[in-house]
C-alpha positions in Angstrom: 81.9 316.6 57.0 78.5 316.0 58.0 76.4 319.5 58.6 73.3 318.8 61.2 70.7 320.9 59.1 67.1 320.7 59.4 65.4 320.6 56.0 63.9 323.7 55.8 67.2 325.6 56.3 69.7 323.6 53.7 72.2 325.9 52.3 73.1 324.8 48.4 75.5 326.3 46.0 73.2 326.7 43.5 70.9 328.8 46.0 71.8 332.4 43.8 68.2 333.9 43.3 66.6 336.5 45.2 63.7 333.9 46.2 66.0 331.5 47.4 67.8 333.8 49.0 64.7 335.4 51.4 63.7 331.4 52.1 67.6 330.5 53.5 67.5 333.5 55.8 64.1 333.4 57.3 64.8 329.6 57.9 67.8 330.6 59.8 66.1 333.0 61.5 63.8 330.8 62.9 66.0 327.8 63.7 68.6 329.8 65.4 66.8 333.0 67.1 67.2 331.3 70.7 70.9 331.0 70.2 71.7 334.8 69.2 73.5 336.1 72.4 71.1 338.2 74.5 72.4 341.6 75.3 72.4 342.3 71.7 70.1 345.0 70.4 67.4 343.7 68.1 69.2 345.0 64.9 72.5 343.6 66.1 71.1 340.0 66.6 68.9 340.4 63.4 72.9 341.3 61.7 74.5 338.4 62.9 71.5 336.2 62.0 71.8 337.7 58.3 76.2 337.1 58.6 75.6 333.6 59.8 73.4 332.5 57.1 75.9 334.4 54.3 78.7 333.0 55.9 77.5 329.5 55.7 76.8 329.8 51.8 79.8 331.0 50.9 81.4 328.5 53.0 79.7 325.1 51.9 79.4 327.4 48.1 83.3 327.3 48.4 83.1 330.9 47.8 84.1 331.7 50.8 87.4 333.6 49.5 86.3 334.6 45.8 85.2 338.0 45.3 82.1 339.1 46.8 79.9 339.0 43.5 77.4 342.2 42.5 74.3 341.5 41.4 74.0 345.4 39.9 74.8 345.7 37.1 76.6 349.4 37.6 78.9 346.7 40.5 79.6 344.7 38.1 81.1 347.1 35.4 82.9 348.7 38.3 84.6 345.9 39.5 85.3 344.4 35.9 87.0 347.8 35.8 89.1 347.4 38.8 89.9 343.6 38.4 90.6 343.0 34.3 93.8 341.2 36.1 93.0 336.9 34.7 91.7 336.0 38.0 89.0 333.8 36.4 91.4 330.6 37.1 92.5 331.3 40.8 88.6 331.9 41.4 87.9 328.4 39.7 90.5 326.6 42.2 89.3 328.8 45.2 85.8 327.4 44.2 86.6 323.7 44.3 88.4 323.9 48.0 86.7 322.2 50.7 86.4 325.0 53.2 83.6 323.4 55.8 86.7 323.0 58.2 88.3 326.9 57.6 89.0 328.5 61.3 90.6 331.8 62.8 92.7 331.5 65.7 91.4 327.9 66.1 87.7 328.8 66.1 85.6 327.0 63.4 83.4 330.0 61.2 81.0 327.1 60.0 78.2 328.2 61.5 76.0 324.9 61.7 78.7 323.5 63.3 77.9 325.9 66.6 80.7 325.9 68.3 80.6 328.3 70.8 83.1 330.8 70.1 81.8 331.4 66.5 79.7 334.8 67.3 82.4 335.8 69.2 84.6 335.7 66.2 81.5 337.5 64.2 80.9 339.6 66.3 84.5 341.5 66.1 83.9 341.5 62.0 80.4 342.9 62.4 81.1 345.4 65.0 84.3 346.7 63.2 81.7 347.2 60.1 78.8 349.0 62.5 76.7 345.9 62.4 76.8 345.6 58.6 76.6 342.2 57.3 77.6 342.2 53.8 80.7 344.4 55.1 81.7 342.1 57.3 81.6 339.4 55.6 83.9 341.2 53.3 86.1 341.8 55.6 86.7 338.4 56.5 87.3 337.4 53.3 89.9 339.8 53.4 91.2 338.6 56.5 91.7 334.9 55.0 93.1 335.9 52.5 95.7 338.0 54.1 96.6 335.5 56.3 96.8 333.0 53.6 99.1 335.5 51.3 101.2 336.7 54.9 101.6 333.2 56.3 100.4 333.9 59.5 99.8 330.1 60.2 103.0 329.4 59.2 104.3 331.6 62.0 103.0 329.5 65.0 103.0 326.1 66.1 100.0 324.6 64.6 97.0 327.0 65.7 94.7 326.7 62.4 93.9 322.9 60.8 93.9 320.5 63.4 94.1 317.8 60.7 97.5 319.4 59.1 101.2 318.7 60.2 102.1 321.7 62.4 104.5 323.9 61.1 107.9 324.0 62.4 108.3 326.3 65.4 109.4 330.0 64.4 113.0 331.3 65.3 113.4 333.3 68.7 113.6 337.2 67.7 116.5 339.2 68.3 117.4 340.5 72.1 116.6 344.0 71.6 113.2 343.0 69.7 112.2 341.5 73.1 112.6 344.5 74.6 110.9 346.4 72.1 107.8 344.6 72.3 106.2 342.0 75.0 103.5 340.4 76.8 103.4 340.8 80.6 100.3 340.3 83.1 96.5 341.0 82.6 94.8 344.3 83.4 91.4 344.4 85.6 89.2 342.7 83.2 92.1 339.9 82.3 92.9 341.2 79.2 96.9 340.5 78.4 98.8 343.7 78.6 101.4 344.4 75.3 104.0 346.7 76.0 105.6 348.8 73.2 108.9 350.5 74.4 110.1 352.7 71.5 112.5 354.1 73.3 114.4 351.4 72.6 115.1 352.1 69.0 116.9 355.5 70.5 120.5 353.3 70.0 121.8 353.7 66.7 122.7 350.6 66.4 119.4 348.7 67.5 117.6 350.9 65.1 119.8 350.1 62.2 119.6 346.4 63.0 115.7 346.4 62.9 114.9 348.8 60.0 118.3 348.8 58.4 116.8 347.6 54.9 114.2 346.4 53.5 114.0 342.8 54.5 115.2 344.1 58.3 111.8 345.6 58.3 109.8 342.7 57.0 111.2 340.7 59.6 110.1 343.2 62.0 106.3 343.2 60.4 106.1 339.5 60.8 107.5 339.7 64.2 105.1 342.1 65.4 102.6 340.1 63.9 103.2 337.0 65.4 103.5 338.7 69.3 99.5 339.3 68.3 98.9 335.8 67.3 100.8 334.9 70.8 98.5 338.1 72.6 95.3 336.1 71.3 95.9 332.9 72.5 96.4 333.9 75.8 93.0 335.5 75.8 89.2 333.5 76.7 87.2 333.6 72.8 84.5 331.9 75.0 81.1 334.2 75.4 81.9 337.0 77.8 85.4 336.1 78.3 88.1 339.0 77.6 89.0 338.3 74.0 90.9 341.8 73.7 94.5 343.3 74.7 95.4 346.4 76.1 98.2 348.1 74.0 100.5 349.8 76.2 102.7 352.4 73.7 105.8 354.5 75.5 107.0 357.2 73.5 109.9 357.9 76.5 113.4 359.0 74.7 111.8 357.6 71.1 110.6 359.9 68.2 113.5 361.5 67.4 114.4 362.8 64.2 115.2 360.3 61.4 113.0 357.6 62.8 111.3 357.6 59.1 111.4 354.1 59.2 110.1 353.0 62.2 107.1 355.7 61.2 106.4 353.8 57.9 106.5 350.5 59.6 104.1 351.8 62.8 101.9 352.9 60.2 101.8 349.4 58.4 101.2 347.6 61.5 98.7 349.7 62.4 96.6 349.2 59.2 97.2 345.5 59.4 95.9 345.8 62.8 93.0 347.7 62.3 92.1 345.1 58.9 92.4 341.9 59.9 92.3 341.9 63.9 89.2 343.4 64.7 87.9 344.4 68.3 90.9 342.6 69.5 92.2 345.6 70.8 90.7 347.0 74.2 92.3 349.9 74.5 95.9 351.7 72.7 97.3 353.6 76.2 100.0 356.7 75.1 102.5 357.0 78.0 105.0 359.8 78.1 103.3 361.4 75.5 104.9 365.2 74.4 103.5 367.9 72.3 106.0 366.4 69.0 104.2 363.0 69.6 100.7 364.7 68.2 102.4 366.0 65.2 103.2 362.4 64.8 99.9 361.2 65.5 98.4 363.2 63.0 100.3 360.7 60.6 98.0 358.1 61.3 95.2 360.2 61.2 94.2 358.9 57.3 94.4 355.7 58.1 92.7 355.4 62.0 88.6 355.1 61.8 86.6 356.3 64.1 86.1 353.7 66.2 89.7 353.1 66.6 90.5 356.6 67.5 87.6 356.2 70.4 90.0 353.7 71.8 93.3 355.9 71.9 94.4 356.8 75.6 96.8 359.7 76.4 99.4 360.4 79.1 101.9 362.8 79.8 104.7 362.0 81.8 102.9 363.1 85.0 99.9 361.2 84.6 101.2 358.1 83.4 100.4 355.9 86.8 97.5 357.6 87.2 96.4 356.2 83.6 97.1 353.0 84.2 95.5 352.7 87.5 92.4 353.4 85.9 92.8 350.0 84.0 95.0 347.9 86.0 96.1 347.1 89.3 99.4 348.0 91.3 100.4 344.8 91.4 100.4 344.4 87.7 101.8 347.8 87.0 105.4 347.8 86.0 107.7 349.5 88.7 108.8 351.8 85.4 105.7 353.5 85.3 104.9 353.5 89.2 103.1 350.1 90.4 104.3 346.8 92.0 105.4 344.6 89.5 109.3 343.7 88.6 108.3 341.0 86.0 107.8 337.5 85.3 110.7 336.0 87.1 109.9 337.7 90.5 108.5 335.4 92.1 108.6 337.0 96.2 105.0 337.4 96.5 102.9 335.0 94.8 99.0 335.0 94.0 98.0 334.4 97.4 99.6 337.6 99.4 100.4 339.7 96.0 97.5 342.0 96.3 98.0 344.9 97.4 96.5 347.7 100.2 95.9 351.4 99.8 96.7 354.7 101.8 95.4 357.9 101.0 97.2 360.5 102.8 95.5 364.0 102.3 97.9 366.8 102.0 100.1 367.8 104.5 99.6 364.5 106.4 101.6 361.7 107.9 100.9 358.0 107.1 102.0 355.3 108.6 101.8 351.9 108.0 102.3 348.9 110.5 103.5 345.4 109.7 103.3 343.7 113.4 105.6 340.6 114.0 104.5 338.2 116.7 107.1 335.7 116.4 110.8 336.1 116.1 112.6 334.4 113.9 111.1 335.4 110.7 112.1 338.3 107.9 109.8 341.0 107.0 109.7 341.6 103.1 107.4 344.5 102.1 107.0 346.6 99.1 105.6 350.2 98.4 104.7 352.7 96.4 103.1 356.4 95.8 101.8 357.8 93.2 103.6 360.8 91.7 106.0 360.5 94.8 107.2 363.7 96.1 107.1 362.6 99.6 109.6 361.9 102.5 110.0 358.4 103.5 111.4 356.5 106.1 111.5 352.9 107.5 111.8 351.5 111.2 111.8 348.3 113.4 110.0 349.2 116.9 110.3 346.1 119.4 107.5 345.4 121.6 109.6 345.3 124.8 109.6 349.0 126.1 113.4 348.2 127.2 115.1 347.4 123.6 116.3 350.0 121.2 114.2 351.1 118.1 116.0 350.5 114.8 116.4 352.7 111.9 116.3 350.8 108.7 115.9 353.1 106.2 116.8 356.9 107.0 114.5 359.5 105.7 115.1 359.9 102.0 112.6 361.0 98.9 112.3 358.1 96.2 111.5 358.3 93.1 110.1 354.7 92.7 108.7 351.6 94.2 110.8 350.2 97.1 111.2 346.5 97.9 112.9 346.0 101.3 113.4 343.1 103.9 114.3 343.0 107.7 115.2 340.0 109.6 113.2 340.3 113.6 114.8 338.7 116.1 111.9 339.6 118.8 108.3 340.5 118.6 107.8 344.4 117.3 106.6 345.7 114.3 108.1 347.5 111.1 107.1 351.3 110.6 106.8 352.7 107.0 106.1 356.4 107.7 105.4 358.9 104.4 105.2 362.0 105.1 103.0 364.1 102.3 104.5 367.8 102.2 102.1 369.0 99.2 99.1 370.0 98.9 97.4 367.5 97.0 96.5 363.6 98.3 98.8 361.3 97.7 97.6 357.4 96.9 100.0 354.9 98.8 99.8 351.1 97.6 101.9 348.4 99.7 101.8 344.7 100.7 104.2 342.7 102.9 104.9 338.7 103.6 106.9 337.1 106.3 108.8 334.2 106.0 110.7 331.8 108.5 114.6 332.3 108.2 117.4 331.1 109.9 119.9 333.5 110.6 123.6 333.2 109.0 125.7 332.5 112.2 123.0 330.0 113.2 123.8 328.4 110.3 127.6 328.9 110.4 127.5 327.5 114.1 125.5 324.2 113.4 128.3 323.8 110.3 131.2 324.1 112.3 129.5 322.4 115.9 130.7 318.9 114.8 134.0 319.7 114.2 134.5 321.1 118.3 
């Protein structure tokens, strides 16, 4: 491969003094200052100058995954200590790769090659290591090598090595794994939503098949793992595009005594996780959260830094809309947990007319909301929701000739969840959705509605037979 260098910046394997050393980075400093993003801090851009120019050493060095090496002499006796295993041969063949083409999740790390999506990938390792460059290239490392020792390419169709055969595709996971685990719709800043339903692993039997030994619960590590690799390429690596998910985590009906198991193997994902996909999560959102689930939190406590724990979200069972509003939409909220949306294969309201409206009916008050019809002949879809409920609720056709009858189409009840209901108008009115708020706090009302063109049954059933008269 042909690197576009200018001479004073050259990067050479045998470059391993100090001098050397200060001459590469100040040349990289110079030659790539205008392309460090700008609402970085000066440290920060000054850190990801410093990883660039390491990364590209190791890289065209191929030392890219050999051991970081310690020019102290306390290091080196220190890691000589902890590594006496022969590695001196693995090192040698590491050495002699060609890694000027290495990538993760399909971006190129070569800097000189300036692709665009390179800082972005950087800048997950560096922020993950506060901005410390020598860490994060570390960490890298160890991400490589992890996926090289996992087979996380292997697992996909192709994502890394545009130049190799693509693996063969991997096998569909079990039913109940789907359920357990799944991607579904973007929150407000279009990063892809992961759900994680552990109540699922309440049936004996589903628990048993996923963790039942220990190759059951490899299978279910690799799964998990490969839902992320799916997770990232659905998001934008592309400067200022949303190159995170939101983790979604129910604890409803799950955590039961046991569960040792399915404790081990959250713990192991999590540390994978938190070592090799950095700042890829936006935020981890606890729904349905009890007073057992922070005994079981304090599990993870060892293993969670900081900066992960800033990202953990919790909700109790009565605040577990209210959470999610904060981060997406009604329309991409689950009916489960209170919003508008009954999955990927609903398709009644599409992108056009999805969005939805809101009501905000103080307490004691009565609101109504009016769909008018103009034109008979249509029918009158509409769904709704409120927050937290605990209203009454009724639904009715009012015709705009003062001389017809109103209709009741949906007597006064108190749901408990979104409702989705159609009415066919056969003359110009309008549907009334009246909720009447008996509390004393406000209650936040979110609803949309479409009308279509319909021909009514017997029309049809009279044009069939009409022929045969």
């Amino acid at each position: 491969m042909e690197l576009q260098l200018s001479p004073s910046s050259s990067f050479s394997s045998s470059s391993v003094d100090d001098t050397t050393d200060v001459v590469v980075t100040d040349a990289v400093v110079t030659d790539d200052e205008t392309t460090v993003p700008e609402n970085l801090k000066s440290s920060e851009k000054k850190a990801l100058l410093e990883l660039r120019t390491m990364l590209e050493d190791a890289i065209l060095a191929g030392q890219l995954l050999r051991h970081p090496s310690h020019r102290h002499e306390k290091s080196k006796s220190r890691v000589a200590n902890s590594c006496s295993v022969n590695t001196s041969s693995v090192k040698e063949e590491e050495a002699e790769e060609d890694l000027s083409g290495v990538s993760l999740w399909g971006v190129p790390l070569l800097p000189s090659r300036k692709h665009e999506s390179t800082d972005v990938i950087l800048l997950k390792f560096l922020r993950a290591r506060e901005f410390k460059a020598a860490e994060a290239l570390d960490m890298i490392r160890r991400t490589l090598r992890w996926r090289r020792d996992f087979g996380v390419d292997g697992m996909m169709t192709g994502e890394d090595g545009a130049d190799a055969a693509p693996p063969p595709p991997p096998q569909p996971p079990p039913q109940h794994l789907k359920r357990a685990a799944y991607i579904d719709g973007r929150d407000k800043e279009g990063h892809p939503v992961c759900y994680n339903i552990y109540g699922v692993f309440k049936d004996k039997d589903v628990y048993r098949q996923t963790f039942g030994d220990e190759e059951r619960q490899e299978k279910f590590l690799r799964w998990r793992v490969q839902l992320m690799e799916q997770g990232i390429k659905q998001m934008s690596l592309k400067p200022g595009g949303a190159a995170a998910i939101l983790h979604i985590i129910d604890f409803k009906d799950s955590l039961r005594p046991g569960m040792r198991e399915l404790r081990s193997a959250t713990r192991e994902i999590v540390s994978i996780m938190q070592d090799n996909y950095p700042e890829f999560v936006a935020k981890n959102i606890f729904l349905n959260v009890s007073f057992r689930y922070y005994a079981y939190h304090a599990l993870f406590s060892p293993i969670i830094t900081p900066r992960t724990r800033s990202k953990f979200i919790f909700a109790r069972p009565a605040q577990v809309t209210e959470t999610l509003l904060k981060f997406m939409t009604p329309e991409n909220i689950p009916v489960q947990y209170g919003g508008l949306r009954r999955g990927e294969d609903d398709d009644e309201f599409s992108a056009e007319n999805e969005r939805a409206s809101e009501l905000v009916i103080r307490g004691g008050g009565i609101g109504r909301i009016e769909i008018p019809i103009l034109e008979p002949g249509v029918t009158v879809v509409w769904d709704i929701t409120v927050v937290g409920w605990d209203v009454n609720y009724r639904e009715e056709f009012i015709p705009e000739d003062e001389g017809s009858y109103k209709i009741l189409i949906q007597n006064e009840k108190k749901p408990e969840e979104c409702i989705r209901n159609s009415f066919y108008i056969s003359e110009p009115g309008k549907v009334v959705l009246t909720v009447e708020n008996r509390t004393f706090k406000k209650k936040r009302v979110f609803y949309r509605s479409k009308s279509k063109p319909t021909i009514p049954l017997y029309d049809l059933l009279g044009q069939t037979q009409h022929p045969l008269m």
